[in-house]
Structures are given as structure tokens and as C-alpha cells.
N, C-alpha and C positions, 0 to 999 in steps of 0.2 A: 559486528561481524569479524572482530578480532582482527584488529592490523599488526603487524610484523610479524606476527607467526602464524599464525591462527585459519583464518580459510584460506591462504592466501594464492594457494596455486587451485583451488577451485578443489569441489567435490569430484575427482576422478578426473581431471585434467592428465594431459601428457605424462606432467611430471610425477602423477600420480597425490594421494590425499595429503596433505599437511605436509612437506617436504621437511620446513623446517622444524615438526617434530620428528620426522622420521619415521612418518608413517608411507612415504616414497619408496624407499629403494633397501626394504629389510632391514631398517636398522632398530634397537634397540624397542623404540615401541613401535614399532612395523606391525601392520596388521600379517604377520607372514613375510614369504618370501616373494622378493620379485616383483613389487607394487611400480616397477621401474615406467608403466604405461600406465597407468594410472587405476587408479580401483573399479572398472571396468565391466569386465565380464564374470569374473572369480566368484561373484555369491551368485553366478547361474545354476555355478554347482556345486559350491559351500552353502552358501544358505537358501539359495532359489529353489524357484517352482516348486513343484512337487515335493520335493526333495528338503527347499528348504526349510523356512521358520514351519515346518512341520502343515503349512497351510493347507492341506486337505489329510493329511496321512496325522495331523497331530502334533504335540512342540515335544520330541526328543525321543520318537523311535530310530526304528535302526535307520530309518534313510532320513531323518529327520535331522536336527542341528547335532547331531553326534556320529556322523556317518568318519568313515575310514579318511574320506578326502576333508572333514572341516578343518573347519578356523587354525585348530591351532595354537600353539603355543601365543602365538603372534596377540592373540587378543584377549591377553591377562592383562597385557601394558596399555593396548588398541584401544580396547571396549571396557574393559572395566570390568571385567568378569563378576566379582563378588557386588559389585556394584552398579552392572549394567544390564544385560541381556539374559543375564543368567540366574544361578540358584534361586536367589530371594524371592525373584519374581516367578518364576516357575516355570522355565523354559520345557518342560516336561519333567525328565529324572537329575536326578541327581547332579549328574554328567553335566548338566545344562548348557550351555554354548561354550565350554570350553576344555573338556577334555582334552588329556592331551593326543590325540587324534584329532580331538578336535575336528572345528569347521577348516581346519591351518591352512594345506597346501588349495585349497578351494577359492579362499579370499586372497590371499597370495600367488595367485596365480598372474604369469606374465599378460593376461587378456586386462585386471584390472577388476577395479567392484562397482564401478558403477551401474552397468546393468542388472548387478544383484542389486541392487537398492532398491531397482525398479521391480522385483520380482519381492521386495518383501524383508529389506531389511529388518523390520520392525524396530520400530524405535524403543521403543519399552514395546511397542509392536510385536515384535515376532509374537509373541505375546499380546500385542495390543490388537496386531489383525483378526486373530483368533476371539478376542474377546469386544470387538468391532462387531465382527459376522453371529456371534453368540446373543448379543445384547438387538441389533438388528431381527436377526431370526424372533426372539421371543417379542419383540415389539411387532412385529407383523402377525404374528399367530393369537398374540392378546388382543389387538386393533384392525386386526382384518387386513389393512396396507398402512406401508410407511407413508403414503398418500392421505388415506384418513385419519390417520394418526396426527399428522404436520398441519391437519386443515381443524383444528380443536375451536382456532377463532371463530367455525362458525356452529360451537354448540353451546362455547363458557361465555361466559360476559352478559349481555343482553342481546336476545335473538330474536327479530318479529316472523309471527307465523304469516302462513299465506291468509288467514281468516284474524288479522292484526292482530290475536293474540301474544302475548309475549313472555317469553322462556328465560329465566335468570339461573348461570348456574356459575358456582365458584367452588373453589378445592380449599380449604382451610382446615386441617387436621388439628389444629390445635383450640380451636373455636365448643365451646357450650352450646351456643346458639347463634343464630344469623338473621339480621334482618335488613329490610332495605326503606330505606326514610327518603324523602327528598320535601320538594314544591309539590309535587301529588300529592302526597297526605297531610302536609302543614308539619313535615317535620314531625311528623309522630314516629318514636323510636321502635316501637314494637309493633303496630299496626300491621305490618305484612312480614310474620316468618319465614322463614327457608324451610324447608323441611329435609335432616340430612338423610342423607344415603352411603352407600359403603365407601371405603377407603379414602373418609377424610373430605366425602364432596358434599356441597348441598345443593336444592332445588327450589327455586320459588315461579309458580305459573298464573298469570293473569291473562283472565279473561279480555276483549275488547269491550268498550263502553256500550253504550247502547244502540249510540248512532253508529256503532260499530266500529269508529276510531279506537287506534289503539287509546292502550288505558292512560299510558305514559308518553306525552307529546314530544316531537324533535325541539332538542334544547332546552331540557330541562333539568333545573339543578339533580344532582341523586347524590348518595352517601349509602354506603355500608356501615350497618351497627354488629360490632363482632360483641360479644359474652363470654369474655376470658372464662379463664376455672378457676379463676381467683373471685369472679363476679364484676371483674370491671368490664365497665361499656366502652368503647372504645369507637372511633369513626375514622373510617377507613374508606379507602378510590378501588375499586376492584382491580385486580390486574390487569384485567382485560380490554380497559377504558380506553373506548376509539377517539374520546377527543377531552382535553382538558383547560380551566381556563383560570388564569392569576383571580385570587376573590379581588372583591375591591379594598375591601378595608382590613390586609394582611398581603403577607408572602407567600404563604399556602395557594393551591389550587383547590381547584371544583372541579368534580367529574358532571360533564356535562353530556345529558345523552343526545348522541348523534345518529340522526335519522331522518334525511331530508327528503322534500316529497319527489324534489327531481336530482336526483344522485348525478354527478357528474359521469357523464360518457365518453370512455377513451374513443379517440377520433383513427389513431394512427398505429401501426403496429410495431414491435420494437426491432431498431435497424439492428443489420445481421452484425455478431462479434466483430471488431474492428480488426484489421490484418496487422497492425502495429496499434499499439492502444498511448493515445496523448490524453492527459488529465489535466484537468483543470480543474482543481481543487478548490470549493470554495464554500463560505458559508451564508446563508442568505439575510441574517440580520443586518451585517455590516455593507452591503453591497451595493453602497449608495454614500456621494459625496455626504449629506446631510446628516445632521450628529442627532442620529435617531434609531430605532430600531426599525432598518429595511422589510418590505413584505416577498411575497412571494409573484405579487402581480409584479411589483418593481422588476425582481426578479427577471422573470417571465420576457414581459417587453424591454428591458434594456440591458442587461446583462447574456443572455442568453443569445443577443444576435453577436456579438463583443468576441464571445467563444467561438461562435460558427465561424465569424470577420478572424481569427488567429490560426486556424486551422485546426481546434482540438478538438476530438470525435469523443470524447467525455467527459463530463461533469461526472467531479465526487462532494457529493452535498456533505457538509458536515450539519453537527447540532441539530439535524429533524428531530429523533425520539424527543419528547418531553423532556424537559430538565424542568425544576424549577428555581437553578441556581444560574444566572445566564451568563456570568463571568467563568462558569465550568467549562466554558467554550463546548456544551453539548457532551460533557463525557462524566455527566453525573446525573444518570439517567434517573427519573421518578415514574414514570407512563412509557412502558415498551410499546404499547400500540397506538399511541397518541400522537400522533404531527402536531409538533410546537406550536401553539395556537398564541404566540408572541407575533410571526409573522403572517399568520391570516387562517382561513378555517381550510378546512380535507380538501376540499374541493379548489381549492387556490393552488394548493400541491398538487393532487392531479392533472389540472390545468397547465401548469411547470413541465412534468415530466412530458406527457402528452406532446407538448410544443417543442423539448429537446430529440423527442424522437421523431416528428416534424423536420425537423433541420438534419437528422440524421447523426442525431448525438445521443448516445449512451449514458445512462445515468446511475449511480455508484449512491448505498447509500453508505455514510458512516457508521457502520454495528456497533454498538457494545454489548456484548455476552459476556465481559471479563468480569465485569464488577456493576456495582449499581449501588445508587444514592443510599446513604443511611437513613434519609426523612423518613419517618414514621406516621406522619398525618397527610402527607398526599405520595408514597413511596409503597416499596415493599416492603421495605423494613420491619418486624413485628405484626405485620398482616394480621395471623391471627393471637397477635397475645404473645407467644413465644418466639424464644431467641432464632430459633431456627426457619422451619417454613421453608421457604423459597432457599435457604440457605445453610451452612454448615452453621451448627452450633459453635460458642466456645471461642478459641484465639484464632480456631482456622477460616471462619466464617467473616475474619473482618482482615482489609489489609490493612498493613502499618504504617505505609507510608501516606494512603490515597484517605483514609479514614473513611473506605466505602466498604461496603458487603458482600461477600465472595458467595457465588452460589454453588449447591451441592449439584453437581452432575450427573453425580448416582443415582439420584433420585427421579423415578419415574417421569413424577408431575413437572419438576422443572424439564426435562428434555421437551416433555409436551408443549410449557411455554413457550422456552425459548426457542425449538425447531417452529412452531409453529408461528413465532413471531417472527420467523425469516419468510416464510409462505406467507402471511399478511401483507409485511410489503412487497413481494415480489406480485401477489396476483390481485388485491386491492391499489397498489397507487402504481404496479408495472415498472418497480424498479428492474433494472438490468441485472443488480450485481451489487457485490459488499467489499466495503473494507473493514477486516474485524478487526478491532483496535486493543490495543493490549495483550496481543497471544502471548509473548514472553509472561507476563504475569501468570496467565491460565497456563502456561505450558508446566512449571516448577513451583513446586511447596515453596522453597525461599522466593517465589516471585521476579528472579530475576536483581533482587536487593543488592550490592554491594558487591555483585560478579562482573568479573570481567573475560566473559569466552574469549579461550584462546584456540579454541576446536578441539581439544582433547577428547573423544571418544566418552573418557568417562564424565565429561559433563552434562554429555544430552541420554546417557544409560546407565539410571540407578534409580536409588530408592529416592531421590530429588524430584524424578518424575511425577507430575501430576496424571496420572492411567487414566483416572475419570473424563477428566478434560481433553486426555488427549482423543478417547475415545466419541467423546461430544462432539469435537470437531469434524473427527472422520466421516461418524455421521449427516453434519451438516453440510459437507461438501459432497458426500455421499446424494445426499437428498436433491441437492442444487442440482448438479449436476446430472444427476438419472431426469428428473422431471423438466429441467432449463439447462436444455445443451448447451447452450451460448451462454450462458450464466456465469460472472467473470469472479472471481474471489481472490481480495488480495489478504496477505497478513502481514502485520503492524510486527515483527519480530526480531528485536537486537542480538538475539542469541547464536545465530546461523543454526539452527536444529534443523538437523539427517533429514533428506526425504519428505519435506513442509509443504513443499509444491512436487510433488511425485501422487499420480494417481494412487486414490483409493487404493483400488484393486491388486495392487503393485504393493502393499504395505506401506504408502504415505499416508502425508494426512488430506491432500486433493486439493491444497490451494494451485492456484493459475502462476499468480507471482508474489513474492516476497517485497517489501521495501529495502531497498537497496541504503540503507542506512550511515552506513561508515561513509557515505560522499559527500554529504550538506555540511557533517563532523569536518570533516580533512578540507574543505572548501575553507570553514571561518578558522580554522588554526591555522591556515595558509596565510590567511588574510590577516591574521591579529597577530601571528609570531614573528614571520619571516619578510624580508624583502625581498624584492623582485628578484635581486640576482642569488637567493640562496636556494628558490623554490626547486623542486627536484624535482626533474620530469619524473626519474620512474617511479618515485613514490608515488606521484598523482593518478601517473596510470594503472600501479599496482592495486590503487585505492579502488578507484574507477573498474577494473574488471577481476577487484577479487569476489567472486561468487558462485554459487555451487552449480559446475553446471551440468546440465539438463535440466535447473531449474529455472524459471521464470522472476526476474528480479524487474524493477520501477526504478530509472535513475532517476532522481533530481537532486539539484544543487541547494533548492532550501524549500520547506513546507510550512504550517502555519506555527512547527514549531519555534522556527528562528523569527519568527516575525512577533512573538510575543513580548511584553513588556520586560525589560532588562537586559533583552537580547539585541542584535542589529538586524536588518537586512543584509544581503550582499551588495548591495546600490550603496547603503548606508556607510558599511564597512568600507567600500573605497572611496566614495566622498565625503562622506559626513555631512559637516553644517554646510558643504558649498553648493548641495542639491538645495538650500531656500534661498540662494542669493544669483547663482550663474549657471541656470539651468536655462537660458534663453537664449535661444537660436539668432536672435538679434546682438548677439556680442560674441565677439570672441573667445572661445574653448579657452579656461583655465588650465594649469598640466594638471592639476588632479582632475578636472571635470572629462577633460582627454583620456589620461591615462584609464579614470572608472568607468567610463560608457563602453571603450575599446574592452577591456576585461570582463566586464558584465554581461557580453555579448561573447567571448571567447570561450567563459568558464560554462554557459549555459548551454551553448552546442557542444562545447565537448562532452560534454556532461551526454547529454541528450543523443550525442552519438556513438558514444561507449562506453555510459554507464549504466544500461542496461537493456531488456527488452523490449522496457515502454518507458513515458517518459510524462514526468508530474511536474506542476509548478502550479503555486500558488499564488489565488487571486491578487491582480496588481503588483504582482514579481514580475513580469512579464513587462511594464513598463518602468520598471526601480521606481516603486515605490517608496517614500521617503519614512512613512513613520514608521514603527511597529505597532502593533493592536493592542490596545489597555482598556477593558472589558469597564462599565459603570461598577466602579467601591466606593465605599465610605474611605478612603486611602486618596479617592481623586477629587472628590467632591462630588461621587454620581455622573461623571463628567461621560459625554460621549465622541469628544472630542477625537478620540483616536482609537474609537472602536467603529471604522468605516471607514472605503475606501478611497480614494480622489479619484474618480474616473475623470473629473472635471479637468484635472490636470492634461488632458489629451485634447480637451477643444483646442481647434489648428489656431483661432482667435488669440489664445496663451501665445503662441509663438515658442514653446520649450520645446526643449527634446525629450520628453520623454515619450513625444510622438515617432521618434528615430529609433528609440527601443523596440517601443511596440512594433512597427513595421517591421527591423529583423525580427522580432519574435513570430511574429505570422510570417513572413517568407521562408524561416528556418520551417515550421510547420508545413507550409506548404510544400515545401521541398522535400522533405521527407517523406512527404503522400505521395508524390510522383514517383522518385528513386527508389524509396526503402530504406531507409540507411543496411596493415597494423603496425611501425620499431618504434622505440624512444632513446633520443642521446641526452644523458644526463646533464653533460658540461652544456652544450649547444642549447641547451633551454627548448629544444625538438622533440612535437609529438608527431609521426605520423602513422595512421593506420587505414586500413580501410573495410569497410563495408558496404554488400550489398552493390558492390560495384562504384561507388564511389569513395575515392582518397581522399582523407582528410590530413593537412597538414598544419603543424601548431609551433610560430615559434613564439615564444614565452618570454623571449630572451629581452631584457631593461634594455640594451643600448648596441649589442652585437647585430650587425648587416652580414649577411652569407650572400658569396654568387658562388656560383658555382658547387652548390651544394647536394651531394649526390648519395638520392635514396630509392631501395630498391621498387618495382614496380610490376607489375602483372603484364595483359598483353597489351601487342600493339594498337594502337587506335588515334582517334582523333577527336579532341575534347576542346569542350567552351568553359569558361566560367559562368558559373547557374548562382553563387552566392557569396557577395563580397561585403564582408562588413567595413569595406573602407567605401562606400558607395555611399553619396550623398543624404540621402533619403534614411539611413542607418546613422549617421552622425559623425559619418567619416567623412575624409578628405576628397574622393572621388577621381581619384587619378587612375583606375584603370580602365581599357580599353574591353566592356565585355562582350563584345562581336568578333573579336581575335578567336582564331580557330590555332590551334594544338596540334604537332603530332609529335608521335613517339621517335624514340631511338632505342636500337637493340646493344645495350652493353649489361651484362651480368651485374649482380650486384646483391652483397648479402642485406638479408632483411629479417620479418618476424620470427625469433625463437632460432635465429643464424643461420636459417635456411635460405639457398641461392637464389635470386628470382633470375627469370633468363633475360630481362630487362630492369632500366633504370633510368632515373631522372635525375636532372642537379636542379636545385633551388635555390633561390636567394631569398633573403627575406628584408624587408622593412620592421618594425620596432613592432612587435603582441598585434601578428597578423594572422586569420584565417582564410587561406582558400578552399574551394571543395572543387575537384576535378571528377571527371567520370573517367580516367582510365591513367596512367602513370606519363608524365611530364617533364617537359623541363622548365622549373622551376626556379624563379630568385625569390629571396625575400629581404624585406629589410627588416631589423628587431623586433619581436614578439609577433609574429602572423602568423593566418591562418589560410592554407591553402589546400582545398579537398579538387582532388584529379581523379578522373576514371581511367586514366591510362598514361604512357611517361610522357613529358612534351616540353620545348624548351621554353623555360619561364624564367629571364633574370631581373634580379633586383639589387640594387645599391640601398644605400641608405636613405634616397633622395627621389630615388626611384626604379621605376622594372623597366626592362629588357625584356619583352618576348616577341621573337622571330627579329625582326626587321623593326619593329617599331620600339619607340623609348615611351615610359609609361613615366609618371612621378608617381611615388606609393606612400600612404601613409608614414609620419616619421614616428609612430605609435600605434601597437596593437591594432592591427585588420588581420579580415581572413575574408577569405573566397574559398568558391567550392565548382568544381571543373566537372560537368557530367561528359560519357564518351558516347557517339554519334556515330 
């Protein structure tokens, strides 16, 4: 998301877009003049509505992107004219988005562009929306609705009639001939042809048997025989295959047909969108102490009550789709319509979801659209014979780095898969919602390779642009969205690209939120570079809320990619080897074991409270977990040693703390459901901000005690502390008093962005403590705490201990924090 320069004052924040290029306050590459409020309102009537990316009126008539009021000069340097918005791509005439009339004083306007963006920046869009609404329109008028268009799962693949008849229909344009072999006919390769039909499809119809059973029994082997044009035979898994299974005697899979007499029946109906969305990110093989591959019953009954017990109102499943490489961690898809039949069959999944939405947990599957396995004998790959098919031909068709298969967009039949592979699981297993993984790849021709965004305008608008894909997308959230209001869609995206999460209709592409990326990054360079007293608040907070906003971002401090082999955890990185020797509640706190449970609990609320609009963590981060994940290789000896996770380690029996993690982890959760969830001083090692009504307060600082430490605050009120990570039960010391009641004092005091509050609080702090207050206080701390207030009230602390009102408290001499809600 480009740190030091790059998003860093947000997509149309105050200070307006990318300050420190200068796309703020008119300077040099300014989109325009006057960006001084931020990019705002200005393409309301530079590129907006009506008016603007030509969205009903056309891309560059007279009120189009070339009106008297555009762009501007401003956005040869801004957008990238030659290489953005304009000529190449065909923003209408010539003119394209930047004569010099241009969009100029429009985008440059003192209101700012953010609301243009929402009316239709178009990314490659202005042009993209246009050819969004063109490629929609003719897919409805050729399919009747974007509805039966997206529902294809139920005419391609194998379909039983109401009179158990059964219908086989596959798309292979590059196929001679087609037949279908399996355990019904002993494996005869020619016995039952397809018979094709126009544009590349064919047909195979069976009758039911006599007793009237279908012809072809639930579970039974089958294979596709394709007849290249060269004459070779070839055996191939249809695409469409609802369920697949490892042979025995290879690596390959079997398409196995699925069609049980009693289908499983959803019990429960899917709870409403979450008002704050917490994830619980996890995958289902590993989710079990035992060095095995976990199921989905496991699942089901012991993990899923685990999530409900933390407070997070979502599971994001990883690895469902079929792979059949299981160390790909599920991102080297072979079967888009198959549930991994590693952890147990269809109907074990639906049982899963069913039960999360029971508990009243939303459930997220892992998508991949981006790319897909190269297998060729249980994969897309070569389907029918030829390089292309499902995907681009040639050097564009493969990525370089993943050595998987990029698919063509453009092309009808894949939209038809892949949309319609989103409608399968959403109305067959009643998923909620997706996270698409890998957008940065699909978003750009170079894939994202060897770039490093720094937000310059001309990286997310040029011929770089992937138009196809961006258009795929639109429509997939397009789809979601129209048919599953609540339908939650995040994207996987390192790039910060314009408008990602801005409606459709608005010229984005319609995701909900973005991954908030540059936080997990800035969390382990914190932790592997610097010491405690070099850490920079504002860097951390700059890290922490640079994001584009009116977009929807996902903080978390680490996902399953830090926890992979080579990498650390955060538990890891502050203890190391001492989490296997003095992690036991029955001895005495080590200082490192002190200093990483205090910090691990710091970085995870803050994170959680200001880096972003929801908030992710992955499975067994929540208790610092000790190992990271190393998938079964020939490299470990097939080992599954540390591909699973210790929940064991939480029996109260252990006596460890990493049952004091978990606890703050569920009260920070639960806290956040009740409440809802801003300065920083650099030197002082101080974060405080607030949301939602509650203060959060961060001192960070290795060895510095503040009394008397005065920070501004909102109104008057009277607050408790609701969350103190120096409280027993959390791994802390337990020295404060949390039935003490708060109240404010009125003295001014400058605060967020040097604005006066009409109130103010002094704190003190003890050693990396948090409190959380509900209304502004008076505050002590000793070195590094945390302390969240909903209003100001006297709170002192030494180093040894607090001060609040009348009473003396002891306070952690390391890392706590509380959190004060107001009454």
C-alpha cells in the first residue's frame, strides 16, 4: 500500500491524495488546482455523473471527459494521460481525458475528488464502466438473465433429470471428439460419445436403467476421453466436477460422481451482514493438535465452538476448492467445484457452514479466480488438447512466478465458469462471501512482479492495466451483490488500486474491503529491526491508518502468511525458544516472556482498533501460537508435525499462558461487539486515539513512567475501565482497581491533526500498557501502556504504580493497557 509516500494520507483525506507527491495542494503533479481538502467532490463535476467518464452521454462528448471544466493540465503528471485514462484506451475522441481544458479545474477543485471516484473514476474504467455495462447488457440479452447465465452449474457437468435420466454437457472447442468412460462401462473409452453442438459445446444423454435408477450410480468412478486433432486420447476430470478423490495408487485425483439419495439439508438461514466484521481465518486440515490431516466433522464440533467462545462473527475457510497439491496451502486449484475431499465429502461441508450460521457466524470462502494449477490429468490445464481453452494462450496464459495458468476473461465460457463457480458455492454449500485471492496479479499484465506502488496515478492507469479482468471482477461483485445483499467480498490486493472497494455502479470494482496489507509487513520489521526505544509511534500509526478512505480495509497484525515455514509468528518473534521452556503459569514471568505476552496483546488491539474497518487473525494467533505451518514435503520427511494446530496447548490442566492470551483475545472481541470500536507523540513512545466512543491509549515506551501526562479529549463524562491487559486472567500483574469510576475535567487541549478539544486528560503510564476508557480521563501510566477512555478522568501512574482519584493502584512495570468505556 506504498509506505512513505504512497497512500499515505488516504484516498481524499483532508490533506487531500498523496501529499507527498503532490498531488495535495497543486503542486507539480497535482491533479489540478486546490486538492488542499482533499480529492473529494471535484470529479462530481470533472468526471462525474452524467457528465462524467461519459457514463450515459458516452466516453468524450461535449459534457463528457473533455468538458470546459475537466481535468486539466493537472492530469498529464496525475493520471498518466498517454498512459492512463486516456488516448490508448479510448476515452472517446482524441481529446481523451486530458486536453488542455481538460477535466482540470473539476478535479481540482477546493471540494476535492473523492466523491468523483464514487461517481465513476474509472480505473481503466471510465472506460472500464462503459465496457462493464456493454459486456453485462450482451450477456443478458444472449442468456436471458445474469441469473441464468451464473446458474450454468446446473446444465454443464452431470445433471439427473426428474425421470433419473441424465444430461452430460462440457464446453471443449478444441476437442475432435468427446466421450465419457468410467466403472459403468468397464472403462470403455468410446462406448458413450458426446455429440457436439455449436460454439465449442457437447452433449451426452442417458436414459435411466430399467428399474429406473439412474444409469450412473452416486460414487462412481468417471473420466472424460477428449480426441485431440492431433488423434491423441487424452483423460481428463470435467470442470464441472462436484466432488473429487486422491486415486490410491498415485497423486492424481478421480472424478467421482456425486449424487446422494439423501443430500444434505441446510437447517439454518444465513445471519444478517456483521455490523463490524472479525475473522477468523482458518484452514480445516490443520485444525487439530494431532499430526494428521484434520476433517470437517473435527471442524464442525471443536473448532467452531472456539470461534463463537473469542467473539468472532466470521470464519474465512481457506483450501476448500480442490487442489491436488496440499502443501499449496489450497491456492493451486485443480476442481473449482469440488470441496476437498481430503477433509471429508459435500455433505460434511455443509454440515460445517450450516452449524457456523447456527452460532450466528458468517462464513467467507477462499476464491481463486486468479490463476489455477497447471495439472493436466486431474486440472484445467489442456482440457481439450490445446494450450489455451480455459485460458490465454502463449507467455500470457502462464504466470512466471506461480508456474500456474492465467485465465482468458474475455472469453465468454470462462466468465460462465468462473461466475458461475461463485453462485455454486454461495447457493449449494450457502457460503456468505469471498475472499478473492490474488487480485494484484489479475489486476496488471506485469502481475504485480517486481513493483513497488507508490500511488502515482500512472501506475493503477495504463496499458499495464489488465481491462478484461478488471471488467470480470466488476461483474462478479456486480452479481454478488444484485442477487446477495449481504454478500461480503474482500480482495487480496498489495497495490492500493483507485476505487477497489467503491460500488459498481459508481465506476469501482464492488469489493466491501480490501486487506489492509502494509500492517503485518511494519508489525515484523518492527520486531526484527528496531528496539523498543527506537520504535516510532507515528510511523506505526501512519502504517496503521494509511488507507483509501471511503474504502473498507481488514486490519490484522499477521495472516497465514507469516505463519508459514521460514517465517515467524509475532508470539515467536518476541519470545522465541522461550515459549517451549517458560510458558507456565506456575513459574515466574521471564523479561522476555513478560515483555512478548504484554506486546502481543498491545500490537493486536491496536492493530484491531485502528487498522482498519474489520479485523482478521489467524487460526492459533490468538493464543501465540508457537510454531509456524510446514505443509507434508519430501524436504521434511512427509512430516506433519507442524502442519496443525495445538489447541491442546489451552487445556487449563497445562497450566500455560497461552490460556491468558486467549482470554484477552476473546474480551478484546467481546468488547468491541458491545462498544464498536485519535494523536501520537513520537518521543513519548504514545498512541492515543479514539473511536466509536472509546479512547484508546498506547504507551509503547521500554522504560519511560509519565504522571501527569496531558492528552486531549472529547466530552465530559464519567468512565470505568472495561479492558486491562495488566489484569490477572490476561497474564498481567493485576494491580488495578476496575470498579473505580472516572470523571472528567474541562481544560482545552490540542489533539488529532492540532485541532483544540474543549477538554483534556493527563496520564501516567507504567512500562507497554493499554487502557480503554469510554470518554477522556485523567490518566497515569507507567512505561509502554495502554489505556482506552470514553471521556477525560484523573488516572495517575508511576512506575510502580496508579493513582486514580483517591486511591493508589500498583501497575504493571511492563506493557498493560486498559480500556475505560463512559456511563
Amino acid at each position: 500500500m506504498g509506505q512513505g509516500q504512497g497512500l499515505g494520507q488516504g484516498l481524499g483525506q483532508d490533506q487531500g491524495l498523496w501529499q507527498d507527491q503532490g498531488l495535495g495542494q497543486g503542486q507539480e503533479q497535482g491533479l489540478g488546482q486546490g486538492l488542499e481538502q482533499g480529492l473529494e467532490q471535484g470529479l462530481e463535476q470533472g468526471l462525474g455523473l452524467e457528465q462524467g467518464l461519459g457514463l450515459e452521454q458516452g466516453l468524450g462528448q461535449e459534457q463528457g471527459l473533455g468538458q470546459e471544466q475537466g481535468l486539466g493540465q493537472g492530469l498529464e503528471q496525475g493520471l498518466g494521460l498517454e498512459q492512463g485514462l486516456g488516448l490508448e484506451q479510448g476515452l472517446g475522441q482524441e481529446q481523451g481525458l486530458g486536453q488542455e481544458q481538460g477535466l482540470g479545474q473539476g478535479l481540482g477543485q477546493d471540494q476535492g475528488l473523492e466523491q468523483g471516484l464514487e461517481q465513476g473514476l474509472g480505473l481503466e474504467q471510465g472506460l472500464g464502466y462503459q465496457l462493464f455495462t456493454e459486456r453485462l447488457s450482451k450477456l443478458e440479452e444472449a442468456e436471458g438473465s445474469f441469473d441464468d447465465f451464473t446458474r450454468s452449474y446446473m446444465s454443464y457437468g452431470v445433471q439427473r433429470q426428474a425421470n433419473n435420466s441424465l444430461m452430460f454437457k462440457e464446453w471443449a472447442p478444441g476437442a475432435q471428439a468427446l466421450f465419457l468412460t468410467g466403472d459403468f462401462n468397464d472403462w470403455n473409452s468410446t462406448s458413450h460419445p458426446y455429440t457436439k453442438k455449436e460454439y465449442g459445446k457437447w452433449e451426452l444423454y442417458l436414459p435411466p436403467k430399467r428399474n429406473k435408477a439412474p444409469a450412473i450410480e452416486h460414487e462412481t468412478k468417471l473420466k472424460l476421453v477428449v480426441l485431440t486433432s492431433e488423434g491423441e486420447e487424452l483423460f481428463r476430470i470435467s470442470p464441472w466436477a462436484k466432488y473429487c478423490h486422491k486415486h490410491v495408487d498415485s497423486n492424481t485425483y478421480d472424478w467421482i460422481h456425486w449424487d446422494p439419495i439423501r443430500p444434505f439439508l441446510h437447517q439454518h438461514t444465513r445471519p444478517k451482514r456483521p455490523r463490524s466484521l472479525r475473522i477468523y481465518e482458518a484452514h480445516v486440515g490443520i485444525a487439530s493438535p494431532a499430526e494428521e490431516i484434520a476433517t470437517y466433522t473435527n471442524f464442525t464440533l471443536n473448532v467452531l465452538p472456539k470461534i463463537k467462545d473469542l467473539g468472532y462473527n466470521c470464519v474465512q475457510l481457506m483450501a476448500i476448492m480442490e487442489h491436488a497439491y496440499y502443501g499449496s496451502f489450497g491456492y493451486q486449484v485443480t476442481n473449482f467445484f469440488a470441496a476437498s475431499s481430503r477433509f471429508g465429502t459435500p455433505e460434511d461441508l455443509k454440515r460445517l457452514v450450516d452449524t457456523a450460521h447456527s452460532l450466528g457466524i458468517t462464513v467467507l470462502l477462499d476464491v481463486v479466480h486468479s490463476h489455477a494449477s497447471s495439472n493436466t490429468a486431474d486440472g484445467l490445464n489442456k482440457f481439450d488438447g490445446t494450450d489455451s481453452c480455459f485460458f490465454h494462450s502463449g507467455p500470457r496464459g502462464h504466470h512466471p512466478q506461480w508456474g500456474s495458468r492465467l485465465f482468458n476473461y474475455q472469453s465468454w465460457e470462462v466468465l460462465r465458469f468462473l461466475l458461475s463457480n461463485l453462485r455454486w458455492w454461495m447457493e449449494e454449500y450457502r457460503f456468505d462471501g469471498f475472499r478473492f485471492d490474488g487480485v494484484s496479479s489479475m489486476l496488471y499484465h506485469h502481475h504485480g512482479i517486481a513493483m513497488s506502488f507508490s500511488g502515482g496515478y500512472s501506475e493503477y492507469f495504463g496499458m499495464q492495466v489488465d481491462e478484461d479482468s478488471i471488467i470480470h471482477l466488476m461483474l462478479s461483485n456486480h452479481i454478488l451483490h444484485t442477487l446477495y445483499p449481504d454478500c461480503i467480498t474482500i480482495a487480496e490486493d498489495v497495490s492500493g488500486m483507485p476505487g477497489l472497494c467503491k460500488p459498481v455502479k459508481n465506476g469501482g470494482l464492488g469489493f466491501d474491503y480490501r486487506l489492509n496489507m502494509a500492517v503485518p509487513d511494519k508489525w515484523i520489521q518492527i520486531l526484527k529491526e528496531l528496539k523498543d526505544e527506537e520504535w516510532d509511534m507515528g510511523n506505526i500509526v501512519y502504517t496503521l491508518t494509511n488507507r483509501r478512505k471511503g474504502e473498507g480495509s481488514i486490519g490484522y497484525s499477521e495472516s497465514h502468511d507469516q505463519a508459514l515455514v521460514g517465517d515467524k509468528s509475532l508470539a515467536f518473534w518476541l519470545m522465541d525458544k522461550e515459549m517451549y521452556t517458560n510458558m507456565s503459569s506456575l513459574i515466574p514471568m521471564t523479561p522476555v516472556i513478560d515483555r512478548g505476552i504484554q506486546l502481543h496483546k498491545m500490537i493486536r488491539l491496536l492493530t484491531h482498533a485502528l487498522g482498519g474497518e474489520g479485523y482478521l487473525n489467524f487460526m492459533g494467533n490468538e493464543f501465540g501460537h508457537p510454531d509456524w505451518l510446514d505443509f507434508p514435503r519430501k524436504g521434511n520427511g512427509e512430516s506433519y508435525q507442524y502442519a496443525r494446530r495445538q489447541y491442546n496447548l489451552l487445556d487449563p490442566d497445562n497450566n500455560l499462558r497461552y490460556t491468558q492470551l486467549y482470554a484477552f483475545d476473546r474480551d478484546m472481541n467481546l468488547t468491541e461487539d458491545k462498544y464498536g470500536w485519535l494523536a501520537s507523540q513520537k518521543k513519548d513512545k504514545v498512541i492515543v486515539f479514539e473511536r466509536a466512543n472509546v479512547m484508546f491509549v498506547f504507551n509503547f515506551h521500554p522504560s519511560n513512567s509519565y504522571s501527569d501526562y496531558r492528552i486531549a479529549a472529547g466530552p465530559n463524562g464519567k468512565y470505568r475501565i472495561k479492558l486491562d491487559s495488566d489484569a490477572e486472567q490476561y497474564g498481567g500483574h493485576g494491580r488495578l482497581d476496575t470498579d473505580t469510576e472516572f470523571f472528567t475535567e474541562q481544560e482545552p487541549f490540542k489533539g488529532v491533526n492540532d485541532q483544540w478539544q474543549p477538554h483534556s486528560l493527563k496520564v501516567g503510564y507504567s512500562t507497554a500498557g493499554w487502557v480503554g476508557y469510554s470518554t477522556p480521563v485523567w490518566v497515569g501510566y507507567s512505561t509502554a501502556g495502554w489505556v482506552g477512555y470514553s471521556t477525560p478522568v484523573w488516572v495517575g501512574y508511576s512506575t510502580a504504580g496508579w493513582v486514580l482519584g483517591p486511591s493508589r493502584f500498583l501497575c504493571s512495570p511492563c506493557m498493560t493497557l486498559l480500556c475505560f468505556i463512559h456511563f
